[in-house]
C-alpha positions in Angstrom: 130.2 64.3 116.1 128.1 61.4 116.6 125.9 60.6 113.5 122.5 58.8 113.4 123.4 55.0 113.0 126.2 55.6 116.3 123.8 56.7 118.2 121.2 54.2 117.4 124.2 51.5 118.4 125.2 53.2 121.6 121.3 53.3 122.3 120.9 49.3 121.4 124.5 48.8 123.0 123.6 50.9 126.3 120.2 48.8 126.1 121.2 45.3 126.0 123.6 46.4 129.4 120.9 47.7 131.2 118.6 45.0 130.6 121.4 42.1 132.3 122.5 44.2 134.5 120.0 46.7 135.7 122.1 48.4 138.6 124.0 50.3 136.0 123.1 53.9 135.3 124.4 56.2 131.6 126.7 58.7 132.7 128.1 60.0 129.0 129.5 59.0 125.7 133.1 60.6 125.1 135.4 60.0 122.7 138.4 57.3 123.0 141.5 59.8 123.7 143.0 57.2 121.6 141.3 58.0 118.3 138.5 60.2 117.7 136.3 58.2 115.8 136.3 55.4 118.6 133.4 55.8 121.4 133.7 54.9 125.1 130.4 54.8 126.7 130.6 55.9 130.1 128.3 53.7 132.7 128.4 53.1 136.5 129.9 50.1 137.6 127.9 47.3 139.5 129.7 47.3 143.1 130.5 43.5 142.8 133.8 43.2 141.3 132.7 40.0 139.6 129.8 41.2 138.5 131.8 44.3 136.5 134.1 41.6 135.1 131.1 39.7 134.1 129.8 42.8 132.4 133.0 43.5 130.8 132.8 40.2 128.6 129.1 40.8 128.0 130.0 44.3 127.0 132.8 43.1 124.4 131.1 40.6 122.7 128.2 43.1 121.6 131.3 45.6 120.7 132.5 43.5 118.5 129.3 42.2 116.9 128.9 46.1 116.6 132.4 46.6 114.8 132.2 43.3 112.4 128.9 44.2 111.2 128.6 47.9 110.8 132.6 49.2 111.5 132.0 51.4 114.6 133.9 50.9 117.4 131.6 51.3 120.6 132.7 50.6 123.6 131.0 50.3 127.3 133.6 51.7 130.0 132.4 51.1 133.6 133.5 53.8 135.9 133.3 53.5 139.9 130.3 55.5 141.4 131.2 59.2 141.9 133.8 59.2 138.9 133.9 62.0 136.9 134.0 62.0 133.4 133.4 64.8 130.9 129.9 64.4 129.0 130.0 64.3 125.3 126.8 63.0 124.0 123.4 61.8 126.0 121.0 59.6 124.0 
């Protein structure tokens, strides 16, 4: 279960993507198969390779400002266009 503050950092997280790179679209937040308490938002991926790469770093630098300062580990997963994933959460 996603609480307040997660979803208020998947919203900001999800935010600051969409802002650099506006060809991406929300598709779901699941949780990492990994550990449950870990979050993989699920986005479409821009169709330039570089560009997804690009995204990637951008991506893990706000995840880890994210986990240093509040403990959550939220991360952005880019998924090709017509992937499905199953839909946990949509803020």
């Amino acid at each position: 279960m996603i609480n307040f503050k997660q979803q208020e950092l998947i919203d900001e997280l999800f935010g600051a993507v969409k802002e650099k790179y506006p060809e991406v679209e929300f598709i779901s937040v699941t949780e990492s198969p990994e550990d449950p308490a870990d979050l993989w938002v699920n986005i479409t991926a821009p169709v330039d390779e570089d560009r997804e790469i690009e995204l990637s770093h951008f991506a893990a630098d706000k995840s880890t400002d994210i986990l240093l300062d509040y403990g959550y580990q939220i991360l952005i997963m880019p998924r090709p266009v017509g992937n499905s994933v199953n839909q946990y959460v949509k803020p």
